[in-house]
C-alpha positions as CSV (number, residue, x, y, z in Angstrom):
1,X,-15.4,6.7,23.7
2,X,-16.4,8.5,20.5
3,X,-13.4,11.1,20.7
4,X,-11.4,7.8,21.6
5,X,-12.6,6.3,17.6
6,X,-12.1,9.5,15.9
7,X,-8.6,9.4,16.9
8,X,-7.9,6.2,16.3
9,X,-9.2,6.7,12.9
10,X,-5.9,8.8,12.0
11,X,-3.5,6.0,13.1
12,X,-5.1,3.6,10.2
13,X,-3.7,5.2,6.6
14,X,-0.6,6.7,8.9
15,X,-0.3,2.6,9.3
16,X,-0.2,2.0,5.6
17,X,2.4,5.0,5.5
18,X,4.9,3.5,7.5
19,X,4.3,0.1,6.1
20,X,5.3,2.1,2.8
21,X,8.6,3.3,4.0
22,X,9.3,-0.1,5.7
23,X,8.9,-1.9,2.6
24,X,11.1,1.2,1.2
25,X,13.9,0.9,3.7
26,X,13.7,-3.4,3.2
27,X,14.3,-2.7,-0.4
28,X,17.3,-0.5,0.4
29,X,18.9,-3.3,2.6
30,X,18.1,-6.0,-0.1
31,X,19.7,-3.7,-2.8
32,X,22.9,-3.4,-0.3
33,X,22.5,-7.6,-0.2
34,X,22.4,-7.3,-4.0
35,X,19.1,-9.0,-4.3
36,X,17.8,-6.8,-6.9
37,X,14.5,-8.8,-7.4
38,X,13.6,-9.0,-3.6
39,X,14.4,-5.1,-3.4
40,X,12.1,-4.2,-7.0
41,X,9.3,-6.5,-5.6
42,X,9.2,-4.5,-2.0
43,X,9.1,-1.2,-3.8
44,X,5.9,-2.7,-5.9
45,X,4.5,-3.8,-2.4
46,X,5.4,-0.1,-1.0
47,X,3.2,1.7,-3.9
48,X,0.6,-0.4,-3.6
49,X,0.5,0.7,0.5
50,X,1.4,3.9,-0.4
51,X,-2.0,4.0,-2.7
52,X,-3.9,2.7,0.2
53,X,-3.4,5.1,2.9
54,X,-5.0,7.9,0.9
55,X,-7.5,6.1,0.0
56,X,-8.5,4.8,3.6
57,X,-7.7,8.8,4.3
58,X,-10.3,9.7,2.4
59,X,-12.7,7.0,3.2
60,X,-12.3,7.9,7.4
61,X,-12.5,11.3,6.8
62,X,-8.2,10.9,7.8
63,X,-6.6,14.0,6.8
64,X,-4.1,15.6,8.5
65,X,-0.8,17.6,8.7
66,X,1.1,15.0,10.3
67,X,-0.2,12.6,7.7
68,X,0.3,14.5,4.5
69,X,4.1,15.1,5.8
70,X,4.7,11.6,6.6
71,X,3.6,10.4,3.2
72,X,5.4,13.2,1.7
73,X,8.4,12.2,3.8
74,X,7.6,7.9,3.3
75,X,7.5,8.7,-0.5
76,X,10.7,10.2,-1.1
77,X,12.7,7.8,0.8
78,X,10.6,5.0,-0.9
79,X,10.1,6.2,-4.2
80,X,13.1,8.4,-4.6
81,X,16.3,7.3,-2.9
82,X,15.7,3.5,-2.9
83,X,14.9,3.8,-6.5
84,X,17.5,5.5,-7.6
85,X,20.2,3.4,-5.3
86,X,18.6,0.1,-7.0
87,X,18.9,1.2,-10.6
88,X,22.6,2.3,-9.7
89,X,23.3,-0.8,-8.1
90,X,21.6,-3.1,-10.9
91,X,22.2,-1.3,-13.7
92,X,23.7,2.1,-13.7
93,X,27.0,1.4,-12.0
94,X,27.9,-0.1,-15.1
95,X,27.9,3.4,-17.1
96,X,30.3,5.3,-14.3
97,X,30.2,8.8,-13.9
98,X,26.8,9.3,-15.7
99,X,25.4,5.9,-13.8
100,X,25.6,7.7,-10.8
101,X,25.0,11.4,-12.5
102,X,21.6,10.3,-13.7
103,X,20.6,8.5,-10.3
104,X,21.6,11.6,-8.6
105,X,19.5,13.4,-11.1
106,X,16.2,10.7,-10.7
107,X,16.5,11.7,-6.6
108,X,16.5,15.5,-7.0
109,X,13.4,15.7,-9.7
110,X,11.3,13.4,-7.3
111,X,12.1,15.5,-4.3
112,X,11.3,18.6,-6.6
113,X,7.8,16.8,-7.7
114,X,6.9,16.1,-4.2
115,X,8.0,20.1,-3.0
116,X,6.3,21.3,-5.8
117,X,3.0,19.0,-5.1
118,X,2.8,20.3,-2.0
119,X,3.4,23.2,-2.0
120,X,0.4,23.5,-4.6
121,X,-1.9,21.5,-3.3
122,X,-2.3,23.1,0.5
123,X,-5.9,21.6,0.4
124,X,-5.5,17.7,1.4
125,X,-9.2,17.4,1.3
126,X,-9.5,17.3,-2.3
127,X,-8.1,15.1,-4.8
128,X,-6.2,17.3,-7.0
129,X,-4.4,16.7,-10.9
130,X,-1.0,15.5,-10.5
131,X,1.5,17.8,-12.6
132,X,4.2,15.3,-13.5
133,X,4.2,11.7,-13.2
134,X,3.8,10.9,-9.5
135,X,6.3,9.8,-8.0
136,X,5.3,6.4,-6.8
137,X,4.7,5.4,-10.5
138,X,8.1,6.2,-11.1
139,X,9.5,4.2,-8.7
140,X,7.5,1.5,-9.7
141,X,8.1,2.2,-13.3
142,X,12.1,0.9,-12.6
143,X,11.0,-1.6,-10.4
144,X,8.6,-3.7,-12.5
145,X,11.5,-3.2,-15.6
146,X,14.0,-5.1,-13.3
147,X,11.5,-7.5,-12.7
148,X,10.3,-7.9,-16.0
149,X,14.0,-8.2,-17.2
150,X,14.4,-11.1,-14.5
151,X,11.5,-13.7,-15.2
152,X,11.3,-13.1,-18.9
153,X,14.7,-13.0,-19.6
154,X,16.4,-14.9,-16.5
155,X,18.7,-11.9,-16.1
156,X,19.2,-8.4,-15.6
157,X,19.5,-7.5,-19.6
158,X,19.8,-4.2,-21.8
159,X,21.6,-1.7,-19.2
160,X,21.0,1.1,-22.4
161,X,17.3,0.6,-22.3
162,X,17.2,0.8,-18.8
163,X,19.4,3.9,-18.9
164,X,16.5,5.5,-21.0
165,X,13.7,4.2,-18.7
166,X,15.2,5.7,-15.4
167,X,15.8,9.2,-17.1
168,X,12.3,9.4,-18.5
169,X,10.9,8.6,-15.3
170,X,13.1,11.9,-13.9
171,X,12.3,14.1,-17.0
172,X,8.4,12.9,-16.2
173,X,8.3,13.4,-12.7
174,X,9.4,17.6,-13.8
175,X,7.0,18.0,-16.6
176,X,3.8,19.5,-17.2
177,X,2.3,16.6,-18.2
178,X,-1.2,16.5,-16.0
179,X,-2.2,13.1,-14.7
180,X,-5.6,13.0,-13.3
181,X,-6.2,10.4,-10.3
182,X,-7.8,7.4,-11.1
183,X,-10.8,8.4,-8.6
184,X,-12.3,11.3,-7.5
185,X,-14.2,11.1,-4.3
186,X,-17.2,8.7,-4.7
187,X,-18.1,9.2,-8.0
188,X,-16.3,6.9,-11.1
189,X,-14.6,9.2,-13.8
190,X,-13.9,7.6,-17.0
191,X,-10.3,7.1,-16.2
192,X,-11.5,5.5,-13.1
193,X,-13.4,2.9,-15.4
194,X,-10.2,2.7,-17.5
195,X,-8.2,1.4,-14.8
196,X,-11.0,-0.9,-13.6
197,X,-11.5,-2.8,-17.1
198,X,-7.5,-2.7,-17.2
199,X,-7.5,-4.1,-13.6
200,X,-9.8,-7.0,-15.1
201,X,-7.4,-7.6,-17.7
202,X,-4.4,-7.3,-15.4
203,X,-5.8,-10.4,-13.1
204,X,-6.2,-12.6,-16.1
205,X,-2.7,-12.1,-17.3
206,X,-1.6,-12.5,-13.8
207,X,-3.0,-15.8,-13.3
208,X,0.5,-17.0,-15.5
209,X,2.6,-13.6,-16.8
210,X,2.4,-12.0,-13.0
211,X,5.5,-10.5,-14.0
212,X,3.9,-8.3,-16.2
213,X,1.0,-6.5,-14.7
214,X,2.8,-3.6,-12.5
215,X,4.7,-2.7,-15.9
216,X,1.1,-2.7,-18.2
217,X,-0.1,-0.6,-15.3
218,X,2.7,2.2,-15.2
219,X,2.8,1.9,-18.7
220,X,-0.3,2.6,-19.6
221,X,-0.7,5.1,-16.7
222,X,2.3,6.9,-18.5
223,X,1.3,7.0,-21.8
224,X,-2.8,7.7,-21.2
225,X,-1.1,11.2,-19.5
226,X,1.3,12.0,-22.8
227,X,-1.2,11.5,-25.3
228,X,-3.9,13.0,-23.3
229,X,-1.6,16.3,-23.0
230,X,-0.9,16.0,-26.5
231,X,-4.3,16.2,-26.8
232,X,-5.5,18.5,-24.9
233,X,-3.0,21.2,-26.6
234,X,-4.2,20.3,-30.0
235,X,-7.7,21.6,-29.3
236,X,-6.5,24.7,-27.6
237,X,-4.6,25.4,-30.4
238,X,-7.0,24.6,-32.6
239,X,-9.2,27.2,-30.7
240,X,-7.0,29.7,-30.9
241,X,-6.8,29.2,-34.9
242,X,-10.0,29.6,-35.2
């Protein structure tokens, strides 16, 4: 009965994987439909599961090889393709060849941030520094835009900005820009408590501008990242001056 448990412990962030790359393939459908909103909403939904099932992997004690290639698999159909399909479709398709040059170009720098991820990071045990903006926060990054565009403006406005917004999610995703996750193992870091006062502040703006909160979280999640590697080059060179 025990073995029975241990087992069954695998199959619960596995669960939250393929919910991920349901709500991904959903969005693809609803972009085919043209329901742009419906589609950026279940690709919010999809890197909010996608979070989950490594945290509930860690929690169990889940890892496994299986897993780690399923998620890997899950977040490139979900955070790549559908993305990149959904900005074409909304936005993009209104620029032509470089609409669908720079969509092309969003899908193969998340497929080379996920090889690259893995093929650093061979210990799934550990949480590790993310090199490049994950890829789920990319995703989300042209999601909650679309939506933002929708409820504030009533309409899917400013193709150019958009344009700018989908290729610095691709030129992110390839940096060297280090993003630390938010937790690591059981104790709080300070960008843990960052996120939690931020999450605070995201419920309260929720409770009327809902709209806004996934794009104050990317944002923010972005730019802490920049100016932290900014940062962190200053003082090295500093060192070295000295």
């Amino acid at each position: 009965m025990k073995s029975y448990f241990k087992k069954a412990r695998f199959l619960v962030p596995n669960f939250f994987t393929a919910l991920s790359l349901i709500a991904g393939l959903l969005a693809l459908q609803f972009t085919f439909e043209e329901k742009f909103i419906t589609a950026a909403w279940l690709i919010l939904l999809s890197v909010l599961c996608d979070g989950l099932d490594g945290k509930l992997a860690r929690w169990l004690n889940a890892y496994s090889k299986f897993g780690a290639t399923f998620d890997t698999l899950s977040d490139f159909v979900a955070f790549g393709v559908v993305p990149a399909f959904l900005a074409y479709k909304s936005y993009l398709l209104k620029f032509g060849f470089w609409g669908i040059t720079i969509s092309f170009f969003y899908i193969f720098t998340g497929g080379y941030r996920l090889v690259r991820f893995t093929l650093k990071n061979t210990d799934t045990n550990k949480k590790h520094p993310f090199i490049g903006l994950p890829i789920p926060a990319a995703g989300g990054f042209i999601s909650s835009y679309i939506i933002l565009n929708y409820y504030f403006w009533h309409s899917l406005r400013y193709p150019d900005i958009f344009l700018v917004v989908t290729i610095i999610s691709a030129l992110l995703m390839i940096s060297h820009i280090e993003y630390l996750p938010i937790e690591k193992g059981k104790k709080l870091t300070r960008e843990s408590k960052l996120f939690i006062v931020l999450a605070a502040v995201s419920i309260i703006v929720a409770i009327k501008y809902f709209y806004f909160v996934f794009i104050i979280w990317i944002i923010t999640y972005i730019l802490y990242g920049i100016v932290r590697h900014f940062v962190r080059h200053s003082k090295k060179n500093r060192k070295q001056l000295i």
